[in-house]
C-alpha positions as CSV (number, residue, x, y, z in Angstrom):
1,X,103.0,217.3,-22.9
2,X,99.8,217.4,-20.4
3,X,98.2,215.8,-23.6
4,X,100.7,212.7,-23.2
5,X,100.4,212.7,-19.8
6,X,96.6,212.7,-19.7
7,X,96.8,210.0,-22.1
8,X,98.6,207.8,-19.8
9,X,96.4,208.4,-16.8
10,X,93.3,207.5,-19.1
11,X,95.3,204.5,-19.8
12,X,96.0,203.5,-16.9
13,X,92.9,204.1,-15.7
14,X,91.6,201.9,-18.3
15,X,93.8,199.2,-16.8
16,X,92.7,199.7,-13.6
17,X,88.6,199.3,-14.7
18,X,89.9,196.8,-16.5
19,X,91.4,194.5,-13.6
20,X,88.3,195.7,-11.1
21,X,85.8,194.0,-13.8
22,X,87.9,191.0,-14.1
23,X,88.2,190.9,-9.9
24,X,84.6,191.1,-9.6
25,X,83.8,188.5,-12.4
26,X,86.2,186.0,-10.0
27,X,84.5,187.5,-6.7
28,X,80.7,186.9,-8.2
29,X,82.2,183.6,-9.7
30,X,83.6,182.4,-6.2
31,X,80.3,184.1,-4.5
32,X,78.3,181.9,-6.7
33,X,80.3,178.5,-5.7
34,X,80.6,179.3,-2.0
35,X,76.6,179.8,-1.9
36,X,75.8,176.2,-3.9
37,X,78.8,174.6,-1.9
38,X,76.5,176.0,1.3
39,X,73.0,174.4,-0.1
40,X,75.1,171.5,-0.4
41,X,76.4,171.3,2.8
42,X,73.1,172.4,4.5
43,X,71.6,169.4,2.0
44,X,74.4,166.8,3.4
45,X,73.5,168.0,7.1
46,X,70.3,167.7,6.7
47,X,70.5,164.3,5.5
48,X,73.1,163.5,8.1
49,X,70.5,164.1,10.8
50,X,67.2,162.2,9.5
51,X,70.0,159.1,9.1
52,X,70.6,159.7,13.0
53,X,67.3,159.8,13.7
54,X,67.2,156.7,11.9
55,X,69.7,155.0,13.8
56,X,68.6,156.3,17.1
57,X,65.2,154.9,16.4
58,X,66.9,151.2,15.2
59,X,69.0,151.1,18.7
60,X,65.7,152.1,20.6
61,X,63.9,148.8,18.9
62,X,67.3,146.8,19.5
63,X,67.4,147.6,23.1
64,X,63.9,146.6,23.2
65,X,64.4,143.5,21.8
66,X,67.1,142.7,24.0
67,X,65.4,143.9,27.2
68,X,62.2,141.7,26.3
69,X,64.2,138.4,26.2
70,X,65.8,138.8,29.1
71,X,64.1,138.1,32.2
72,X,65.1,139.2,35.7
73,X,66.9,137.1,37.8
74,X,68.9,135.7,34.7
75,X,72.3,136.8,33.4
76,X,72.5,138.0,29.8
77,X,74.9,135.7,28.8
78,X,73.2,132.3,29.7
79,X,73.3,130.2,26.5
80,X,69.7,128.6,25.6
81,X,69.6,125.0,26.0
82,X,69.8,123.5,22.0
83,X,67.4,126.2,20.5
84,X,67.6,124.4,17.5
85,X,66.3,121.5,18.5
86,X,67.6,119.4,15.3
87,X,71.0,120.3,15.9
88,X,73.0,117.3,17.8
89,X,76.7,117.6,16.4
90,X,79.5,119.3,17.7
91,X,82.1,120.2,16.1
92,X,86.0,120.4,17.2
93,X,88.6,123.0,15.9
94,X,90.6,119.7,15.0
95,X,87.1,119.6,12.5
96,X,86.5,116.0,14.0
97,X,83.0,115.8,15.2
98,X,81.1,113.7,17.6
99,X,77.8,112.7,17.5
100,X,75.9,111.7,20.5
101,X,74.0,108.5,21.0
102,X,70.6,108.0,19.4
103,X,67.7,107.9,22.1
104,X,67.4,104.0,21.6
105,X,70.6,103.3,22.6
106,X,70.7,105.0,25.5
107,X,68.3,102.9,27.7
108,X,70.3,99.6,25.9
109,X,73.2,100.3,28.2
110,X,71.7,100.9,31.2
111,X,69.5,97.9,31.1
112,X,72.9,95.9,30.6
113,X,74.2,97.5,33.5
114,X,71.5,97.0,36.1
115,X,71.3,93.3,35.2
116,X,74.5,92.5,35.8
117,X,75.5,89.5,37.8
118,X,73.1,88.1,40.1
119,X,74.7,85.8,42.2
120,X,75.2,87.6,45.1
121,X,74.7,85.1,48.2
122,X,76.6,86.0,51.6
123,X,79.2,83.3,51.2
124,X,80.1,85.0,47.8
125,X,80.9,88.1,49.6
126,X,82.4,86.5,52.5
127,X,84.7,84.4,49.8
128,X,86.5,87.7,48.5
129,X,88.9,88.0,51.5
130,X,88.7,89.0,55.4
131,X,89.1,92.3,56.4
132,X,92.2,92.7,58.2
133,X,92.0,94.4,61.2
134,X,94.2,97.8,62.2
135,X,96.6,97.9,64.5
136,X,98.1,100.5,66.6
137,X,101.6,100.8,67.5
138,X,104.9,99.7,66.0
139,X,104.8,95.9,64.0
């Protein structure tokens, strides 16, 4: 009888080493993962930062660039007269467009205009009608 039940503490004990082997296999297994999942993360910070130094440095040139075309005295938000200086339509959301007039014809229409009629004597301007002269008081 203490044979059988020395037999089934060795077997159990077996059991047991059994299972502690198999726990530490899974412990060194999830060990191993947990240390490259850190070099990975440490790799993904790492690269996280040089990118932020990269943007930090691209908004430092940016705001340069912005501070060097503006000039004291000036708002911001001033639009540039025509920077493109072959530009010359507009166009409507309605998508129709206008076109201004060509340089030529500009000066056409104000020469029309200042020689308009010449026959301006004082009897001319005294044949257009009297003024009328106010009066106060009822009519």
């Amino acid at each position: 009888m203490e044979e059988q039940l020395r037999s089934k503490w060795e077997e159990l004990l077996d059991i047991c080493f059994i299972e502690v082997q198999e726990n530490r296999k899974v412990t060194n297994q999830r060990l191993l993962n947990l240390e490259r999942n850190t070099s990975l993360l440490k790799q993904g910070l790492t690269s996280l930062a040089a990118q932020v130094g990269e943007l930090e440095f691209n908004m430092g040139v940016l705001a340069t660039t912005i501070g060097s075309k503006h000039t004291s005295g000036t708002l911001p938000s001033l639009p540039e007269i025509n920077p493109k200086e072959n530009c010359h339509v507009v166009q409507l959301r309605s998508r129709t467009t206008y076109q201004p007039p060509h340089a030529a014809d500009l000066g056409s229409g104000r020469k029309e205009k200042e020689q308009g009629p010449t026959d301006f004597t004082p009897a001319a301007d005294q044949s257009q009608g009297s003024a009328t002269p106010l009066r106060s008081g009822s009519p």
